[in-house]
LUMZA-472315 format. One record per residue (C-alpha): residue number from 1; x, y, z negated; residue in three letters. Coordinates in Angstrom, 1 decimal. Layout:
PAVO    k      px      py      pz    r
PAVO  NUM       X       Y       Z  ALA
...
This chain:
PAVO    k      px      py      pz    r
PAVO    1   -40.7    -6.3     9.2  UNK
PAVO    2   -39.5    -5.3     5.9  UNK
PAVO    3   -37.6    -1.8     6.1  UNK
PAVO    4   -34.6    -3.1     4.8  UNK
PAVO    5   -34.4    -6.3     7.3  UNK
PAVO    6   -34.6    -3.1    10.6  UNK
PAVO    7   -31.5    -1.2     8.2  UNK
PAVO    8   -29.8    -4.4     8.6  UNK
PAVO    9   -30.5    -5.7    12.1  UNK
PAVO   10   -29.4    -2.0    13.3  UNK
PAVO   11   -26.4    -1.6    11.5  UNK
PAVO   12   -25.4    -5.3    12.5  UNK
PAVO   13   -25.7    -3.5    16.4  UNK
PAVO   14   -22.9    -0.9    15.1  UNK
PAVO   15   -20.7    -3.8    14.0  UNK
PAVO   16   -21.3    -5.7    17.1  UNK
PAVO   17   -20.6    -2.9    19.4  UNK
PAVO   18   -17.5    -1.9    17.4  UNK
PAVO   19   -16.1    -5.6    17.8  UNK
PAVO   20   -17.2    -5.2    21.4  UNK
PAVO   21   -15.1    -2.5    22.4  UNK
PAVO   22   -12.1    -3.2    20.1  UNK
PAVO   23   -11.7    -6.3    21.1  UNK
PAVO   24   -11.6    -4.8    25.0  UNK
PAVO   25    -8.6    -2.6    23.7  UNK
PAVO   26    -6.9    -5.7    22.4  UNK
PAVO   27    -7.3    -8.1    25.1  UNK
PAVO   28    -6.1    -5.5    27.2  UNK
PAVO   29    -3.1    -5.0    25.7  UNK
PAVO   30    -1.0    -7.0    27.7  UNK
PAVO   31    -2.3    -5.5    30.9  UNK
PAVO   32    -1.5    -2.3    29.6  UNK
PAVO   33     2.5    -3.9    28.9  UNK
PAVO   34     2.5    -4.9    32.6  UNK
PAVO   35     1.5    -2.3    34.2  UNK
PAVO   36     3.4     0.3    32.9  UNK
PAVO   37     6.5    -2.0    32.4  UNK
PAVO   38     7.1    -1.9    28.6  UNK
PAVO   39     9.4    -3.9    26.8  UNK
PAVO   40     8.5    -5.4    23.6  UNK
PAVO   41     9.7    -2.7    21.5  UNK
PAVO   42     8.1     0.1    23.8  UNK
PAVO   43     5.0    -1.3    23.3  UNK
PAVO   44     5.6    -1.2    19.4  UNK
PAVO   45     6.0     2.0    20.1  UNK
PAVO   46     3.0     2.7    21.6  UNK
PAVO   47     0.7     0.4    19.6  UNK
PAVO   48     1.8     2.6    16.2  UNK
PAVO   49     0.3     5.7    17.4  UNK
PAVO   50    -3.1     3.5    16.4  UNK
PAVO   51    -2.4     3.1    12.4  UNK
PAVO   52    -1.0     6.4    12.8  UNK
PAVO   53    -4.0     8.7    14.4  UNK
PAVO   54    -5.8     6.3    11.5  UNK
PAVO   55    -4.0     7.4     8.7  UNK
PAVO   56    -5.2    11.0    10.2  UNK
PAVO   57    -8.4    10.5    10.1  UNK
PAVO   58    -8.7     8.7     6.7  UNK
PAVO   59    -9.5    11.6     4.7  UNK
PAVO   60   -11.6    13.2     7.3  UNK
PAVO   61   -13.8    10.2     6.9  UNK
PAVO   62   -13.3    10.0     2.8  UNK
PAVO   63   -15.0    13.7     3.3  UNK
PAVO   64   -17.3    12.7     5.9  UNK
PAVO   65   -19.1    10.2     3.8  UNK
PAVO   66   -19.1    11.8     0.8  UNK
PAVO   67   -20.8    15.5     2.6  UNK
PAVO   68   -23.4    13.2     4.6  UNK
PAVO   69   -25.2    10.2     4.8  UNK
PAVO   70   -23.0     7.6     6.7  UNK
PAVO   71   -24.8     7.2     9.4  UNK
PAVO   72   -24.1    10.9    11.0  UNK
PAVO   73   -20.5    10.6    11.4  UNK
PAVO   74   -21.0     6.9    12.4  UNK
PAVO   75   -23.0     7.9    15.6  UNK
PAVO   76   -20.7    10.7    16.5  UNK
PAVO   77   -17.6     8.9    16.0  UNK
PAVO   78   -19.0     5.9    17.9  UNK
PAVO   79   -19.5     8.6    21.3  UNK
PAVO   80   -16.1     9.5    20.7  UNK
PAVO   81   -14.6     6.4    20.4  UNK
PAVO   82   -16.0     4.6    23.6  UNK
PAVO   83   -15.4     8.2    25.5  UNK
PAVO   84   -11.3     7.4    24.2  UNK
PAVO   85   -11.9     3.6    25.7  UNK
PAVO   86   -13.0     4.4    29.4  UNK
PAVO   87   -10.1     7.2    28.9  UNK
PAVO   88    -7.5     3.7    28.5  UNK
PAVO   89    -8.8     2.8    31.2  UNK
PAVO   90    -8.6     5.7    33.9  UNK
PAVO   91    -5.3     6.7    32.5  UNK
PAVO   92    -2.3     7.3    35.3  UNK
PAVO   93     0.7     8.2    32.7  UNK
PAVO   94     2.2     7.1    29.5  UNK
PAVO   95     1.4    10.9    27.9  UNK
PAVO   96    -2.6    10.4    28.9  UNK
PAVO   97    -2.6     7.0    27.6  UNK
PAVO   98    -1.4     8.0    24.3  UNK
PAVO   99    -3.6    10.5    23.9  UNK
PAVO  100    -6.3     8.0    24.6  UNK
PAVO  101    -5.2     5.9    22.0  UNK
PAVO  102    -4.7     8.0    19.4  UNK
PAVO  103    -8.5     9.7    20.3  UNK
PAVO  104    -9.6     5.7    19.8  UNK
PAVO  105    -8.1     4.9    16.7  UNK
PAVO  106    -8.8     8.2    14.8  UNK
PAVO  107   -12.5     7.9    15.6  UNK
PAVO  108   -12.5     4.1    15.5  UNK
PAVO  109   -11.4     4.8    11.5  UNK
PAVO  110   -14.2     7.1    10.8  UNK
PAVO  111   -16.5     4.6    12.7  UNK
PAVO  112   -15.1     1.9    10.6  UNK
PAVO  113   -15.3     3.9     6.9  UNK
PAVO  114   -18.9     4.4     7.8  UNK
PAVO  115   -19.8     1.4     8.8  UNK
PAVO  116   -18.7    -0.2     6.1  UNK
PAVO  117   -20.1     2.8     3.4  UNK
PAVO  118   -23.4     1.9     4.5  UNK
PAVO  119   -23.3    -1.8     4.4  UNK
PAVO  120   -22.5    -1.6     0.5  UNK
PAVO  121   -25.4     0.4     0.1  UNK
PAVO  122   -27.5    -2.1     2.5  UNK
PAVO  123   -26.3    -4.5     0.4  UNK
PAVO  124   -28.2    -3.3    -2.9  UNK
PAVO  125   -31.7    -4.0    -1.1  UNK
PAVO  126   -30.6    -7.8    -0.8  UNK
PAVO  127   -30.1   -10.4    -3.5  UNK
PAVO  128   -27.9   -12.6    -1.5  UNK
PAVO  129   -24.6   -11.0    -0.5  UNK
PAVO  130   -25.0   -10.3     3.4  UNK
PAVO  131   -21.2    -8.1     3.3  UNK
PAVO  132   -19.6   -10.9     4.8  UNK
PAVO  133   -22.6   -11.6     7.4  UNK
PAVO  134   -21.7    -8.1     8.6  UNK
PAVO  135   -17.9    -8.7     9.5  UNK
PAVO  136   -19.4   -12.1    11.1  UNK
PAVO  137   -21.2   -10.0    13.5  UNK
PAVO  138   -18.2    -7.6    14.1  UNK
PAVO  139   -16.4   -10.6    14.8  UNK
PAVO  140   -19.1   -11.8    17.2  UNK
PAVO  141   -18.8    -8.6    18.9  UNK
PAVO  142   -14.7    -9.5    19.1  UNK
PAVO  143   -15.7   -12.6    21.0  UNK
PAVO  144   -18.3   -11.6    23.2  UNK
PAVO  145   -15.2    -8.4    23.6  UNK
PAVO  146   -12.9   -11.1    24.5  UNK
PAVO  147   -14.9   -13.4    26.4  UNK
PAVO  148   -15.6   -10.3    29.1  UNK
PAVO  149   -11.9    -9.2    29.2  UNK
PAVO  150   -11.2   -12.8    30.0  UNK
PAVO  151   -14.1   -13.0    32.8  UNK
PAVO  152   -12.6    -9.5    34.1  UNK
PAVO  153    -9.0   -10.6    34.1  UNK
PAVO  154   -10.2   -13.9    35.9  UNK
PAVO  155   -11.8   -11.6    38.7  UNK
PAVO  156    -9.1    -9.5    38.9  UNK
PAVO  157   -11.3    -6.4    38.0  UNK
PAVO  158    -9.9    -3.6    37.4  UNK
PAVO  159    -9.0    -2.1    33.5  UNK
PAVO  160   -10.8     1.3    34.4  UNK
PAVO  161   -13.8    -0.6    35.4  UNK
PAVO  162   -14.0    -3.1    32.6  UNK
PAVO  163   -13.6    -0.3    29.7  UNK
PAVO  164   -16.2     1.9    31.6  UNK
PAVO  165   -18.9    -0.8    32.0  UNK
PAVO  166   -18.1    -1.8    27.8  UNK
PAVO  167   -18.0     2.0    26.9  UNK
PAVO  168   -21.9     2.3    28.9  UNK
PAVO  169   -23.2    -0.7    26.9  UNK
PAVO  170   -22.1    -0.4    23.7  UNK
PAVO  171   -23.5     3.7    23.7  UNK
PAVO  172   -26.7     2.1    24.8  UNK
PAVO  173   -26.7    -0.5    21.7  UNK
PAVO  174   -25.9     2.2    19.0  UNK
PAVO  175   -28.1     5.0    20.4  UNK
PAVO  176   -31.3     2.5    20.3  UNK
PAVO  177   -30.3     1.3    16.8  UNK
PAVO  178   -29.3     4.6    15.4  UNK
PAVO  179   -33.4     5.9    14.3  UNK
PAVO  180   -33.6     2.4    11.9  UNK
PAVO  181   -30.2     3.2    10.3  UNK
PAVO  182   -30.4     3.5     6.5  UNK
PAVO  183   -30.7     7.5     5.5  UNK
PAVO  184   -29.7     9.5     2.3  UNK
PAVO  185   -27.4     7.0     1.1  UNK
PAVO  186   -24.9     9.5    -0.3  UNK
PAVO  187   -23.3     8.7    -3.8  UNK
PAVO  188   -24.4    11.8    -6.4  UNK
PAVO  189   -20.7    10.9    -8.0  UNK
PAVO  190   -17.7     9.5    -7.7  UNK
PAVO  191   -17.0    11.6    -4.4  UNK
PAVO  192   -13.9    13.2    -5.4  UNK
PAVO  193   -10.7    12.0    -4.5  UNK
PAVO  194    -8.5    11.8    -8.6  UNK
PAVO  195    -4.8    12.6    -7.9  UNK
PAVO  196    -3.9    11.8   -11.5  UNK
PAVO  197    -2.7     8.3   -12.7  UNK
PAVO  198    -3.9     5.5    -9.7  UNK
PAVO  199    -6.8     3.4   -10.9  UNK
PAVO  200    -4.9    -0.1   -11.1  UNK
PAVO  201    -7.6    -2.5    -9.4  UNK
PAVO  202    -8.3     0.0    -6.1  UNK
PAVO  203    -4.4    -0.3    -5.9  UNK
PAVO  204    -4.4    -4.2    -5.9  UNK
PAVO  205    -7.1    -3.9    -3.8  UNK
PAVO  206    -5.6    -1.7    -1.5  UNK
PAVO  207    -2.1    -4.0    -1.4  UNK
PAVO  208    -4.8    -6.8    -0.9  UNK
PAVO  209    -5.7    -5.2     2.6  UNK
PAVO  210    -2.5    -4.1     3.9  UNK
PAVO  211    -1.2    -7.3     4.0  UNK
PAVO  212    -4.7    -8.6     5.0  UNK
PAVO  213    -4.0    -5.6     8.0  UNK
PAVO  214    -0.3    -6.9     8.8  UNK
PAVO  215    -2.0   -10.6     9.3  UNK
PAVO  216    -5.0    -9.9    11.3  UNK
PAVO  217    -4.4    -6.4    13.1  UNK
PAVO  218    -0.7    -8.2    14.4  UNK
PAVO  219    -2.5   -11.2    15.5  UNK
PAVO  220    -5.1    -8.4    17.3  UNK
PAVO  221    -2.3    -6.9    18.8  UNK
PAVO  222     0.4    -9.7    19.7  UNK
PAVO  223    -1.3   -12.8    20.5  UNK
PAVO  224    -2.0   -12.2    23.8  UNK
PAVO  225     1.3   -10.9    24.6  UNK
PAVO  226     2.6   -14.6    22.6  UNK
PAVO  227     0.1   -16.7    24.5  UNK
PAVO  228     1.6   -14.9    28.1  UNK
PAVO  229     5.6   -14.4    27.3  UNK
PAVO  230     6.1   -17.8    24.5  UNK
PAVO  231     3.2   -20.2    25.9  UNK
PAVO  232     3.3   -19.2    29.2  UNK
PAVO  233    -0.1   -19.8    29.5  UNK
PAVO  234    -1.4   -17.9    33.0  UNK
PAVO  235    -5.2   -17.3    30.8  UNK
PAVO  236    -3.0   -15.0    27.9  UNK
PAVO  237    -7.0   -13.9    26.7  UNK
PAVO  238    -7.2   -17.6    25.4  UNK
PAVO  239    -5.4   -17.3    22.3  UNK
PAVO  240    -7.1   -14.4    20.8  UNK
PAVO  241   -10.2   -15.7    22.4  UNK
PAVO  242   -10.1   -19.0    20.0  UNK
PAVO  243    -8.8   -16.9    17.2  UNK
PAVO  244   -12.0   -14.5    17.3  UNK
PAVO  245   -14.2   -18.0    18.0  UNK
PAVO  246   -13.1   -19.1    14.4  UNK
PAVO  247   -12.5   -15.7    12.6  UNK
PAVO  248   -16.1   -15.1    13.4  UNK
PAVO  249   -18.2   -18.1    12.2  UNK
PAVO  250   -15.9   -18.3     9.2  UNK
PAVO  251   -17.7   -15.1     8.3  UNK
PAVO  252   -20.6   -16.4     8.6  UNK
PAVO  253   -19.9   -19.1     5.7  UNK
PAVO  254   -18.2   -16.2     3.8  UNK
PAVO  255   -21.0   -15.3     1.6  UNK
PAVO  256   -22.0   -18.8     0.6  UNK
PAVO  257   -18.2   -19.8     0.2  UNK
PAVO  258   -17.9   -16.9    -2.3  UNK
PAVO  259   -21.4   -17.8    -4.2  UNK
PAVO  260   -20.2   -21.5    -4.2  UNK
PAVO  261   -16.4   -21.4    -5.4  UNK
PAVO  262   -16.0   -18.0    -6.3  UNK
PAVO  263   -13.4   -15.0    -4.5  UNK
PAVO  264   -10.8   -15.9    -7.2  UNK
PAVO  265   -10.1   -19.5    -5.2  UNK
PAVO  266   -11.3   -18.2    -1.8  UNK
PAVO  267    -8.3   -15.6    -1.9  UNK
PAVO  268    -5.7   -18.6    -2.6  UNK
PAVO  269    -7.8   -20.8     0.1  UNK
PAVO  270    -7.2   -18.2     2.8  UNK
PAVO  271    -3.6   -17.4     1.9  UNK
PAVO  272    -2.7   -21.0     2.4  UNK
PAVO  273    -4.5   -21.8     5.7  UNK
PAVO  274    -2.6   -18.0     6.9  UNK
PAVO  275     0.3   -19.2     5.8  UNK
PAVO  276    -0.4   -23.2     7.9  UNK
PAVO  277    -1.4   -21.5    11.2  UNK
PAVO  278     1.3   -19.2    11.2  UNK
PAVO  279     3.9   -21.8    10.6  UNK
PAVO  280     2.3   -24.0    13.0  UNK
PAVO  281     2.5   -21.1    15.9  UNK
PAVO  282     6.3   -20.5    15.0  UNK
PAVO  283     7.1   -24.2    14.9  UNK
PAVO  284     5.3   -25.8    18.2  UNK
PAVO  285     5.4   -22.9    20.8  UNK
PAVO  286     3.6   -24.8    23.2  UNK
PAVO  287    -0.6   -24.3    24.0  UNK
PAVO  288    -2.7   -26.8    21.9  UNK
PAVO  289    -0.5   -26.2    19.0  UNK
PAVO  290    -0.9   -22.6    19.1  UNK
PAVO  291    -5.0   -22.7    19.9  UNK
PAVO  292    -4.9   -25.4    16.5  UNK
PAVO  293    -2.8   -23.0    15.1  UNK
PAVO  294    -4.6   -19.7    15.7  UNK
PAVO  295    -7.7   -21.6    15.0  UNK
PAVO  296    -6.5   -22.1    11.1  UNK
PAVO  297    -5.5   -18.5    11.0  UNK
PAVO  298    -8.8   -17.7    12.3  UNK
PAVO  299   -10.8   -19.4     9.6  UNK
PAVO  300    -7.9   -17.5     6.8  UNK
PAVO  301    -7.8   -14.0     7.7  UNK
PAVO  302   -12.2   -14.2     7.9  UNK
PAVO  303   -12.9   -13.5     4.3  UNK
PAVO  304   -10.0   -11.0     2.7  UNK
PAVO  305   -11.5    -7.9     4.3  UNK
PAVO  306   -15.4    -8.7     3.6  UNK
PAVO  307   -14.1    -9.6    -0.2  UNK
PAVO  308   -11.5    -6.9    -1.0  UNK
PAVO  309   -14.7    -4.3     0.5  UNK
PAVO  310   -17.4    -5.5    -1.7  UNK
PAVO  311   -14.7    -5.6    -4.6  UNK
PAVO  312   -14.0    -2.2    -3.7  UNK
PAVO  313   -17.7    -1.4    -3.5  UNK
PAVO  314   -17.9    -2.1    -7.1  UNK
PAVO  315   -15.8     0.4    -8.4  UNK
PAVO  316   -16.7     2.1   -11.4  UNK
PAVO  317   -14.5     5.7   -10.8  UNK
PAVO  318   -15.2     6.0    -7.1  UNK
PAVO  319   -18.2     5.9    -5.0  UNK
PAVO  320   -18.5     3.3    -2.4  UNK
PAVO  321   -17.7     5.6     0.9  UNK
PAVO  322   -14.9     7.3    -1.8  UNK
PAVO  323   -13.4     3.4    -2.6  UNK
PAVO  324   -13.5     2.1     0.5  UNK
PAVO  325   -12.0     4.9     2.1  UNK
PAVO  326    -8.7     4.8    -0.6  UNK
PAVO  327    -8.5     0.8     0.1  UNK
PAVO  328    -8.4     1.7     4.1  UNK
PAVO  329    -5.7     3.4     3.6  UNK
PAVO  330    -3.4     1.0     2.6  UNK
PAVO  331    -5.0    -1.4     5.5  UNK
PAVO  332    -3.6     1.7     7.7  UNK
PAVO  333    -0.3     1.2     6.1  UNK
PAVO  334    -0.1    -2.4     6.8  UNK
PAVO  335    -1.1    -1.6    10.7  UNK
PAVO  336     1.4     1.2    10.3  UNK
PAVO  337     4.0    -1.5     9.5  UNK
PAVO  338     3.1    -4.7    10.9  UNK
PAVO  339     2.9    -4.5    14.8  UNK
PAVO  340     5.3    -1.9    15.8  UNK
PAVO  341     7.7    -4.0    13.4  UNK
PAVO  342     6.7    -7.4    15.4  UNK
PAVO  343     7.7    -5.6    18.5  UNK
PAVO  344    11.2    -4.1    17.0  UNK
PAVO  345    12.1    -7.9    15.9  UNK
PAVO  346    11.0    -9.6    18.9  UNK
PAVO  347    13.2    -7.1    20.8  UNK
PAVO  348    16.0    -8.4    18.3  UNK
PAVO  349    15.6   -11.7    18.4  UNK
PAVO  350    11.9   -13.1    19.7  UNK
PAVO  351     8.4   -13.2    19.3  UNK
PAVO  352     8.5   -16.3    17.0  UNK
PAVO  353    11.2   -15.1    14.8  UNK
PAVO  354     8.6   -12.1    14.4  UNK
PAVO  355     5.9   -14.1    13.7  UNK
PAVO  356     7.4   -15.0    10.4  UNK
PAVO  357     6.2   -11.5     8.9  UNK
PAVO  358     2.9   -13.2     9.5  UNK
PAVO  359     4.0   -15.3     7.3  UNK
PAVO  360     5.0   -13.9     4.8  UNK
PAVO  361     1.9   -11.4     4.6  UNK
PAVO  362    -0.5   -14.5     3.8  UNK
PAVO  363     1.9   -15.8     1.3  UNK
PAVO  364     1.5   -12.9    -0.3  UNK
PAVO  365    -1.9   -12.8    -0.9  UNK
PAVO  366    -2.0   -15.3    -3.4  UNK
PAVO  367    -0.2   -13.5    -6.8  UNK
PAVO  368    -1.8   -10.1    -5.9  UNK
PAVO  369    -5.3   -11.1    -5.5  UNK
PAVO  370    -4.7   -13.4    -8.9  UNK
PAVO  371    -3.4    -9.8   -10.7  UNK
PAVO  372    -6.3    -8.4    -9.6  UNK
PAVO  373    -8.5   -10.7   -11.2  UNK
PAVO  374    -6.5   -10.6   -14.5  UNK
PAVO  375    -7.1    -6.7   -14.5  UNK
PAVO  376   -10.2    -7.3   -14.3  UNK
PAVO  377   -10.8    -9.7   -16.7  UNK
PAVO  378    -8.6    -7.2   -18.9  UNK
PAVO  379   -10.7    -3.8   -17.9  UNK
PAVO  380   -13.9    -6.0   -18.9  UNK
């Protein structure tokens, strides 16, 4: 086997894992609202210390990648990260699960900037764009994720032993895959962060991803909690389940969609079915609506992150690890705002009122990505 195909099966195991065990956070989310008796706007309390503890480790990771090779702080993030998700899991008070939390999302964001650093430099040893193939497999890893919380809810497991058992197989994964990882792919330039006048496209980029974040990071976080307290469906896993089923084999099709009609139109393609599944998920409140209508979000939210990164990836001031990292950011921000603000509104009004922010997000995706393109267009 070619040395680039092992550098690409083993960092696909990274992305799988990572889907794996985020996806055990999120489907647990509801459990977690249960048993310690939140209200909705408790829980939005709780579910911003993650973009938070992120925002805190984004420029550790912006360092981290630029000092080493990405795959150092990948492995030792990835330790870290499950250690935090068996801690969810054995926690007895509101104080310990915090802490958990916070420990899971700051090392989940240097996971994630590494990751994703090392997939634009996989990238050069293929002709094809695989990118997108990579966020297929994380999202693969979100199912399988999802499809185990649901089998564990169904048994009536309990959340200590389902985030142990995920933690113990996904170290397993990572620490066989780690050897074949790609080495010395740290950028000789472009490493240091400029504080003067913002470079225009990493900043549509960036505003690209937060409300890319807002969309797909609230749906992460809130459809569960929809599917249980507005569907009353008794299987609350199910919504997120089908959401993950079509999120990942739209990213799948990414890379040929964006070969075939170009990101220019797949940007306006996604807004507009974001923009249909939300609408339909407000609208008709009741189950095989909302699995059609989470289905179409699904297949809408699949591209924007896989696109805006290898956009990103491209940059001509930053390196990759360095442009990534400043685009994350604003991905942070739009966690930062979008699911504790879900939670404040629903505790207003409700949870479909909320959903409207969802909305709105999509919508919004369409004039920034076309400004992007005319900059670019301008810049060449």
């Amino acid at each position: 086997m070619k040395e680039n195909q092992k550098q690409r099966i083993a960092l696909s195991m990274f992305f799988l894992a990572s889907g794996f065990c985020f996806a055990t956070w999120a489907s647990r989310i509801p459990t977690i609202k249960s048993l310690y008796d939140f209200n909705d706007a408790e829980l939005g309390n709780l579910l911003m210390i993650l973009p938070v503890s992120s925002l805190i480790g984004l420029p550790i990771s912006g360092w981290l990648v630029s000092k080493f090779d990405s795959r150092k702080p990948m492995i030792i993030s990835f330790v870290i990260f499950n250690f935090a998700l068996a801690l969810i899991g054995i926690s007895q008070s509101i104080l310990m699960l915090a802490i958990a939390v916070f420990l899971f999302s700051f090392f989940m964001r240097i996971l994630n900037i590494s990751i994703n650093t090392q997939s634009i430099s996989v990238q050069k040893s293929f002709v094809k764009n695989i990118v997108g193939s990579f966020h297929g497999i994380w999202s693969v890893g979100g199912l399988l994720g999802v499809g185990f919380s649901t089998l564990m809810v169904k048994m009536d497991v309990s959340m200590y032993a389902h985030t142990l058992m995920v933690a113990i197989v996904s170290m397993i994964l990572t620490l066989g895959a780690y050897p074949f990882l790609l080495k010395n792919d740290k950028s000789p330039h472009g490493n240091k962060l400029i504080l003067g006048k913002p470079d225009k496209s990493i900043m549509l980029l960036g505003i690209l991803v937060f409300f890319a974040a807002v969309c797909e990071g609230g749906i992460f976080d809130w459809s569960g909690v929809y599917f249980k307290d507005v569907v009353k469906a008794e299987l609350f896993t199910l919504g997120y389940l089908i959401f993950m089923v079509f999120m990942a084999l739209s990213r799948f099709f990414s890379d040929r969609l964006i070969d075939n009609i170009g990101m220019k139109r797949l940007y306006i393609i996604s807004s507009s079915l974001i923009t249909l599944g939300i609408l339909i998920l407000i609208l008709f409140p009741y189950f095989w609506p909302c699995i059609i209508g989470l289905s179409i979000t699904g297949i809408g939210v699949a591209a924007i992150f896989p696109m805006t990164f290898m956009l990103a990836g491209t940059s001509k001031k930053y390196s990759p690890g360095m442009a990534i990292s400043i685009v994350a950011t604003y991905s942070i921000v739009g966690m930062l705002v979008g699911p504790p603000l879900i939670g404040y509104i629903a505790h207003a009004f409700n949870l479909q009122v909320a959903f409207v922010i969802f909305m709105i997000a999509g919508l919004m995706l369409i004039p920034i990505s076309q400004l992007f393109f005319k900059q670019q267009q301008k810049a060449d």
